[in-house]
C-alpha positions as CSV (number, residue, x, y, z in Angstrom):
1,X,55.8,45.3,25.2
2,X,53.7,46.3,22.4
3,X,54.1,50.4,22.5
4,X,58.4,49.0,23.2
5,X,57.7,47.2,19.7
6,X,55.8,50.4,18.1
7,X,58.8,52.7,19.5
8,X,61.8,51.2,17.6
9,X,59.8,51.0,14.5
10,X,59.3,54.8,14.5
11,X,63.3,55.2,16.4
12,X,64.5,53.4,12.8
13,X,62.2,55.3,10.4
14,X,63.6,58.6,12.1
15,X,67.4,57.3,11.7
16,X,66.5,56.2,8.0
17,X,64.9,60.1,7.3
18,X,67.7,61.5,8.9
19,X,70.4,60.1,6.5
20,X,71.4,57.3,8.5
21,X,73.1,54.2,6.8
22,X,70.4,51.5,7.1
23,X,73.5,48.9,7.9
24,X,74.2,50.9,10.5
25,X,70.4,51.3,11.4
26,X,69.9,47.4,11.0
27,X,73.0,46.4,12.9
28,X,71.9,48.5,15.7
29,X,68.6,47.4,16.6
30,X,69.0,43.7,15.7
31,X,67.1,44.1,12.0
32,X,66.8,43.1,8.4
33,X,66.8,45.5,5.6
34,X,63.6,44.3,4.5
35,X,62.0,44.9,8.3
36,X,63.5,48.6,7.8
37,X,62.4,48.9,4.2
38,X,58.9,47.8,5.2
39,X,58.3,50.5,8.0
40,X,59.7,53.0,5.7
41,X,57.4,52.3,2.7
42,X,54.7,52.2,5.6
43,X,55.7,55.6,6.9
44,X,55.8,57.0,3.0
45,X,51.7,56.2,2.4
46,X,50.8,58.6,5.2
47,X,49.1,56.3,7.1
48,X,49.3,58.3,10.5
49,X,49.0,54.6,12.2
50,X,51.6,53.5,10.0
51,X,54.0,51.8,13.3
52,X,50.8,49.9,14.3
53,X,50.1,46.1,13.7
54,X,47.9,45.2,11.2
55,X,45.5,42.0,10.7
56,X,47.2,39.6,8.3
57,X,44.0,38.2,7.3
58,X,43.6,38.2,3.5
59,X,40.9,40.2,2.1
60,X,39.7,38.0,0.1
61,X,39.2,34.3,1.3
62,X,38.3,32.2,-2.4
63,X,38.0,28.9,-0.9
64,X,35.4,30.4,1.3
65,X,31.2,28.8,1.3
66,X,29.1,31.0,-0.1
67,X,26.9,32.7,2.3
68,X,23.9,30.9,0.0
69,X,25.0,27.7,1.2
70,X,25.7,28.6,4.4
71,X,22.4,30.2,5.0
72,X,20.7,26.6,3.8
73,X,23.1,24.6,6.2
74,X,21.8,26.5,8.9
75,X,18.2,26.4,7.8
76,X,18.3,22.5,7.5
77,X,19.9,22.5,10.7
78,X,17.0,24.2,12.5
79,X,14.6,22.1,10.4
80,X,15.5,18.7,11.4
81,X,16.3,20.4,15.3
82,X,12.8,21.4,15.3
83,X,11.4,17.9,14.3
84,X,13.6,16.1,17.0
85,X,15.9,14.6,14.3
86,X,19.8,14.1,14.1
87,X,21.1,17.8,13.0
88,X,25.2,16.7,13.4
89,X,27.1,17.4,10.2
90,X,26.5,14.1,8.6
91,X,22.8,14.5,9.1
92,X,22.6,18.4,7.0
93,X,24.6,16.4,4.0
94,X,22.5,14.0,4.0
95,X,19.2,16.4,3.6
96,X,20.7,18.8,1.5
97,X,21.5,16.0,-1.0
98,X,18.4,14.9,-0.4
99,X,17.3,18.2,-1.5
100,X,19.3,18.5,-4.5
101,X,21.5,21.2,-3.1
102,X,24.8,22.5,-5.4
103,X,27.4,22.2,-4.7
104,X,27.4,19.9,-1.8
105,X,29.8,21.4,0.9
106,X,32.2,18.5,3.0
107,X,30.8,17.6,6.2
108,X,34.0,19.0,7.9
109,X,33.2,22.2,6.2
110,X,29.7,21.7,7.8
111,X,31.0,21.4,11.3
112,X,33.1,24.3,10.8
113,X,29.7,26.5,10.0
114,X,27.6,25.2,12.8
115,X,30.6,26.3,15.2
116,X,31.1,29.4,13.9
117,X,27.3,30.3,14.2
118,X,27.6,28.4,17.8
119,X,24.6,25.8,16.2
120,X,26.1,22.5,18.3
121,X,24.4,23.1,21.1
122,X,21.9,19.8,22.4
123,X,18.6,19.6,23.4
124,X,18.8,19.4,27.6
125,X,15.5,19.7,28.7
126,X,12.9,16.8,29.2
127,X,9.7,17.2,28.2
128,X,7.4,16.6,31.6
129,X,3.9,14.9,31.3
130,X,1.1,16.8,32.3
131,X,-0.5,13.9,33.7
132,X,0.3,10.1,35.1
133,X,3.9,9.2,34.7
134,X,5.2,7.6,31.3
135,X,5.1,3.6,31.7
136,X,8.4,3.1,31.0
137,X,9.4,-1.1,30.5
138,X,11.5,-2.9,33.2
139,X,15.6,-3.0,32.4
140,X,16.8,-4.8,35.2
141,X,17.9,-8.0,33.5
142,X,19.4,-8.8,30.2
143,X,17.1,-8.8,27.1
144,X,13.6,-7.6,29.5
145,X,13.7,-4.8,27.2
146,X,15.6,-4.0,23.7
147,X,14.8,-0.7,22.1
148,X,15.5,-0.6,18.0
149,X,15.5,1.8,15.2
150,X,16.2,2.3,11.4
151,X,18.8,4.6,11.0
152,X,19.7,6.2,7.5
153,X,19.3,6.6,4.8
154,X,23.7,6.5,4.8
155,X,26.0,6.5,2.0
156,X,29.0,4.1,0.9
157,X,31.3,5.0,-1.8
158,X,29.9,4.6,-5.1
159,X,27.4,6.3,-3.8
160,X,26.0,3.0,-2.2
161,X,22.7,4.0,-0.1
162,X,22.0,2.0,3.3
163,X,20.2,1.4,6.3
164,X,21.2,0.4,9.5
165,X,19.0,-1.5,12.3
166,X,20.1,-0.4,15.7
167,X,19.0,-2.9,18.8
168,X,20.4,-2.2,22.2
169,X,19.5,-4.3,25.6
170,X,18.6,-1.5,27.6
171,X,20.2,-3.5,30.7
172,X,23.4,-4.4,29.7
173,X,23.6,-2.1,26.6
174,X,24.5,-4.6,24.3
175,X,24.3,-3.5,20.5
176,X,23.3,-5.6,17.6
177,X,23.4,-4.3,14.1
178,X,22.4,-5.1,10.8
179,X,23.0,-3.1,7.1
180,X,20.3,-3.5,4.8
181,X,19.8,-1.5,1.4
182,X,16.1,-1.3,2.3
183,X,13.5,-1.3,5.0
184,X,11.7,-3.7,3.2
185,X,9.6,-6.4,5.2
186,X,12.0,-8.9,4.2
187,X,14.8,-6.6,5.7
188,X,13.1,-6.4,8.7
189,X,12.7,-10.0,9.6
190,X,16.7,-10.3,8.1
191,X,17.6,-7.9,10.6
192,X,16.1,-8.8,14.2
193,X,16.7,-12.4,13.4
194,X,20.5,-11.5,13.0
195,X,20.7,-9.4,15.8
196,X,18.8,-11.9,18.2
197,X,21.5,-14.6,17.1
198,X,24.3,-13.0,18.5
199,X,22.4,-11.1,21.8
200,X,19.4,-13.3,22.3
201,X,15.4,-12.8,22.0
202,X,14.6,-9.9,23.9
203,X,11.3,-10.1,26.3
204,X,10.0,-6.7,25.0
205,X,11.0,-4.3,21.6
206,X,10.4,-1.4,22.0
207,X,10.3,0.7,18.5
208,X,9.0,4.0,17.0
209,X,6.1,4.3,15.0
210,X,7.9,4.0,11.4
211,X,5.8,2.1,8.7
212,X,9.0,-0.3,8.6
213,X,7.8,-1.5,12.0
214,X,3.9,-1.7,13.2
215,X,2.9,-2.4,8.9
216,X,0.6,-0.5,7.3
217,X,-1.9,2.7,7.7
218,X,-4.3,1.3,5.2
219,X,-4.6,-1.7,7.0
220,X,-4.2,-0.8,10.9
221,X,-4.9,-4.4,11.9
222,X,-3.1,-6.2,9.7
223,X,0.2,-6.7,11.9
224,X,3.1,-6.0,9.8
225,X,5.9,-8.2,9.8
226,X,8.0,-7.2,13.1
227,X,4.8,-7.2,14.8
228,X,4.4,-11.0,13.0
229,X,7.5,-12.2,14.3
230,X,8.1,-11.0,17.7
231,X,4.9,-12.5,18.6
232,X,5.6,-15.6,16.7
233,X,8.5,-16.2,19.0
234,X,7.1,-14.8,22.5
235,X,7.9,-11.3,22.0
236,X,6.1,-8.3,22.7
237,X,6.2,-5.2,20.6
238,X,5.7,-1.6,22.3
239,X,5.3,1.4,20.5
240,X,6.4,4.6,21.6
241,X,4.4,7.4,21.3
242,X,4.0,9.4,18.0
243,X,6.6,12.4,17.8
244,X,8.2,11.7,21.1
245,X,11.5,9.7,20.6
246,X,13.3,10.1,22.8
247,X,11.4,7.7,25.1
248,X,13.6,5.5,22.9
249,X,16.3,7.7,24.3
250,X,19.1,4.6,24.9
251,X,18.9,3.1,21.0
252,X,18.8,7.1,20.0
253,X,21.7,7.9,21.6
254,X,23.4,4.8,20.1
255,X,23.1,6.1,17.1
256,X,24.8,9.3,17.7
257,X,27.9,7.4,18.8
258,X,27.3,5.1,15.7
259,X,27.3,7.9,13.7
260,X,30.5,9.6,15.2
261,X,32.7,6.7,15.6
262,X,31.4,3.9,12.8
263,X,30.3,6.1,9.9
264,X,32.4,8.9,10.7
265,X,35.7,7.0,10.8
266,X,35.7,3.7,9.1
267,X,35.9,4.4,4.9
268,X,33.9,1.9,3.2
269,X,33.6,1.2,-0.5
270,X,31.2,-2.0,-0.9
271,X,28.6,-4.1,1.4
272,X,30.8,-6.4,2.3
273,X,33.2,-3.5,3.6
274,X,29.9,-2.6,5.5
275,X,28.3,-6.1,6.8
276,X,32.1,-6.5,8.3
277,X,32.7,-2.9,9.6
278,X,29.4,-3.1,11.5
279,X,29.9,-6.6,12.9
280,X,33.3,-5.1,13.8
281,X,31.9,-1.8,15.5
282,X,29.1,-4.3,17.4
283,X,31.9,-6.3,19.1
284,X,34.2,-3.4,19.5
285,X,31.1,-1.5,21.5
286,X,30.1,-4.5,23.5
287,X,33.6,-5.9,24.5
288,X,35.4,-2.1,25.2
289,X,32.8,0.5,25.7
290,X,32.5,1.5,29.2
291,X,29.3,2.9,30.6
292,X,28.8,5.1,34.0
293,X,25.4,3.2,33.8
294,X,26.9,-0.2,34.6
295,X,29.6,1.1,37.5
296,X,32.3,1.3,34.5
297,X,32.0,-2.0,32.9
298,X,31.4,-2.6,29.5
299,X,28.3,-4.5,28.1
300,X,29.7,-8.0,28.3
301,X,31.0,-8.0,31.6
302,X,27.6,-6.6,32.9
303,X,26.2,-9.4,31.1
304,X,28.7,-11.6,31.9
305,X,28.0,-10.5,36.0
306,X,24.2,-11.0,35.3
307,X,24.7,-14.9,34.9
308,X,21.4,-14.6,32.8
309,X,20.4,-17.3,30.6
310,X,19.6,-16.0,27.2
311,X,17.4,-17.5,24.8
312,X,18.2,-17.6,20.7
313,X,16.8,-18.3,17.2
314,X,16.7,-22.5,17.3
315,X,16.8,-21.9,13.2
316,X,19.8,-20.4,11.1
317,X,18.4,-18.8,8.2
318,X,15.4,-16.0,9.2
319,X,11.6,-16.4,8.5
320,X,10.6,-15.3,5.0
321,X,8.1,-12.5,4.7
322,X,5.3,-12.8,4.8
323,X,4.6,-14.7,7.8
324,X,1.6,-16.4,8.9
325,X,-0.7,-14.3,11.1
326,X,-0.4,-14.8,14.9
327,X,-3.4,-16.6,16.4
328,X,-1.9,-15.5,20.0
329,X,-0.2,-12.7,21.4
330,X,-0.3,-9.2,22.2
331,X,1.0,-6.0,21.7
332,X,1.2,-2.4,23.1
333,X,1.1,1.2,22.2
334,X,1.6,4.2,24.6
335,X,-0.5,7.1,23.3
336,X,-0.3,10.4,25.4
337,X,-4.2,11.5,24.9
338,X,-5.0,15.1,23.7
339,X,-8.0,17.1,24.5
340,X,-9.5,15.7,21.8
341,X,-10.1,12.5,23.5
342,X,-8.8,10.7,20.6
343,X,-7.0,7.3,20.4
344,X,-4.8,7.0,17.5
345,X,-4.0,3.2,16.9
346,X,-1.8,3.2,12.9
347,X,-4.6,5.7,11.6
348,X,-7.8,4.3,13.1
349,X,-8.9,6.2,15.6
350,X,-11.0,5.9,18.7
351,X,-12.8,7.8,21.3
352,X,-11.4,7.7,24.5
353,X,-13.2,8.4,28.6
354,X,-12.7,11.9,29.8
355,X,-10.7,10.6,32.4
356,X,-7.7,10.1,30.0
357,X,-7.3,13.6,28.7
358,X,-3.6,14.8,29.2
359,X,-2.5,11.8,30.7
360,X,-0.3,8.5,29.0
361,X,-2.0,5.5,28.1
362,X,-1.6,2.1,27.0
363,X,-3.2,0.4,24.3
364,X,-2.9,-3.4,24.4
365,X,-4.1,-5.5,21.4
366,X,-5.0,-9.0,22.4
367,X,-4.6,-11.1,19.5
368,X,-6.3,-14.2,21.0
369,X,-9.1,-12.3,22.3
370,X,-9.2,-10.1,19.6
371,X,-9.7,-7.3,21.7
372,X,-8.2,-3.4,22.4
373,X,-7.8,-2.7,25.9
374,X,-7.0,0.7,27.3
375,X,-4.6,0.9,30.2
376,X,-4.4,4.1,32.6
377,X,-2.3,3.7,35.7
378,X,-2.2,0.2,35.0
379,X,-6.1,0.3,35.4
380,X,-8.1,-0.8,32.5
381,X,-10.9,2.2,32.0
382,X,-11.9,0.8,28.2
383,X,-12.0,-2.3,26.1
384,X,-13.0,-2.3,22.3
385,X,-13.7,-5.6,20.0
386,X,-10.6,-5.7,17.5
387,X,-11.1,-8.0,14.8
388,X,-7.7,-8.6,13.1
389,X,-7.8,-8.3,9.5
């Protein structure tokens, strides 16, 4: 079809040479006079490939990103990849505005980078423990087992910076958020009490090892306020261990879909926009989201098929920080023990049996006893005294 194209356009340049009318020429072959015209001036700049197609891509592209800033979207990109962070779109503006990058390219034009220079591509593999399994928490029933994070910092218009604390039941996968322009103490206890009024006190929270959460480095024992209030109301708080998250892999993954279908489509311009989109997103995801994980149904019909009994907040307004220390209780932190036999408990550090190199291991602080027991296989191989402070 091509070389059929390529042979009338030299057939009409030929006619046109030869002293041929081009109404004639035109009228023949179906033309314009500016189709002929155009092959002739083609023909005239001695262009021996003159009857061949050409790219009409412009030369020149002004609206293009500058390969500097391209260059830094895809370094930020591998940065945060590397450190097992979020490294979408939304993620790279934040950092490089964070960084004081200028300009600041859209996050659409950000996208478009990362898929040209095929940089969407997802961490797949699993990292596999060298030695005894990871002790993962039971998620059979609703509220055994809710895993939570701070994500952010975000951005409203205005620019209005935010935080968001992510909870999901890792049964049912209920959500419960709550937007806070801090991850102050007082934000904390503001934020779990409002999530466990609308999906219940959990068993178990499971968190990372942010400052936000477990308190303070330069007071390891002090029990910072989440730690405070889960076991004020029966709660135990596990800590995941340090630079692994995804064994918080079901809250984590919430995230991405918050990020992709709250932040990423609902325009806000002032808190109240946000305390209302994010109650709206919460019931939205737990009434009409459908997971393979529950058979197809969505998180309030698996809780609905549970017929659990859930247990709530008997007070409406949340504790006030700080709160009185816990005279009973415990909680947990999974440490996966290097060859350097070292325990790492906030910053304090203790030595560890030879036994546990390589292998996962629980540390348990019993408040009442006032005592740090180490856990292997469910088998207790140390105990340290653990004065709270």
């Amino acid at each position: 079809m091509e070389d059929e194209i390529m042979q009338v356009r030299m057939l009409a340049v030929r006619r046109f040479k030869a002293g041929e009318s081009p109404e004639s020429i035109c009228i023949s072959l179906g033309k314009s006079r500016f189709w002929l015209y155009k092959w002739v001036k083609r023909f005239d700049g001695g262009d021996p490939s003159w009857f061949e197609n050409r790219s009409r891509r412009p030369l020149l592209t002004p609206n293009r990103t500058a390969s500097e800033i391209e260059e830094i979207i895809k370094m930020v990109r591998l940065n945060l990849y590397n450190q097992d962070l979020f490294c979408g779109a939304q993620a790279i503006l934040w950092e490089m505005e964070d960084l004081g990058i200028k300009p600041l390219p859209s996050a659409r034009t950000i996208s478009r980078i990362l898929a040209r220079n095929n940089l969407t591509h997802r961490r797949t593999g699993r990292y596999e423990p060298k030695g005894t399994a990871y002790p993962a928490l039971p998620s059979h029933l609703p509220n055994q087992t809710h895993q939570a994070d701070f994500i952010g910092p975000c951005y409203l218009q205005g620019p209005i910076r935010f935080y968001s604390l992510n909870i999901v039941d890792t049964a049912t996968v209920r959500c419960g958020l709550h937007p806070s322009l801090s991850m102050a103490s007082q934000a904390v206890l503001d934020g779990f009490w409002a999530a466990w009024k609308r999906i219940g006190i959990p068993d178990r929270v499971q968190t990372d090892n942010a400052l936000s959460f477990f308190g303070s480095r330069r007071h390891p024992r002090g029990m910072g306020p989440l730690i405070r209030l889960c076991l004020h109301h029966g709660v135990e708080p596990w800590f995941i261990p340090m630079g692994e998250p995804w064994r918080n892999g079901m809250v984590e993954n919430f995230n991405e879909r918050y990020q992709q279908r709250f932040l990423g489509k609902v325009s806000m311009a002032s808190v109240a926009d946000l305390h209302a989109g994010s109650l709206a997103f919460e019931q939205r995801h737990n009434s009409r989201y459908r997971y393979s994980k529950l058979k197809g149904d969505t998180p309030l019909k698996a809780l609905a098929a549970s017929k659990a009994r859930l247990r709530f907040p008997e007070e409406e307004t949340p504790p006030r920080h700080p709160l009185a220390k816990p005279e009973i209780g415990k909680y947990h932190l999974v440490r996966l023990i290097r060859s350097d036999l070292k325990l790492d408990v906030f910053g304090e550090r203790f030595s560890m049996p030879p036994e546990t190199m390589l292998e996962y291991v629980v540390a348990t602080i019993d408040v009442k006893e006032q005592k740090l027991k180490l856990f292997l296989d469910k088998t207790q191989v140390e105990e340290f005294d653990y004065k709270m402070r």
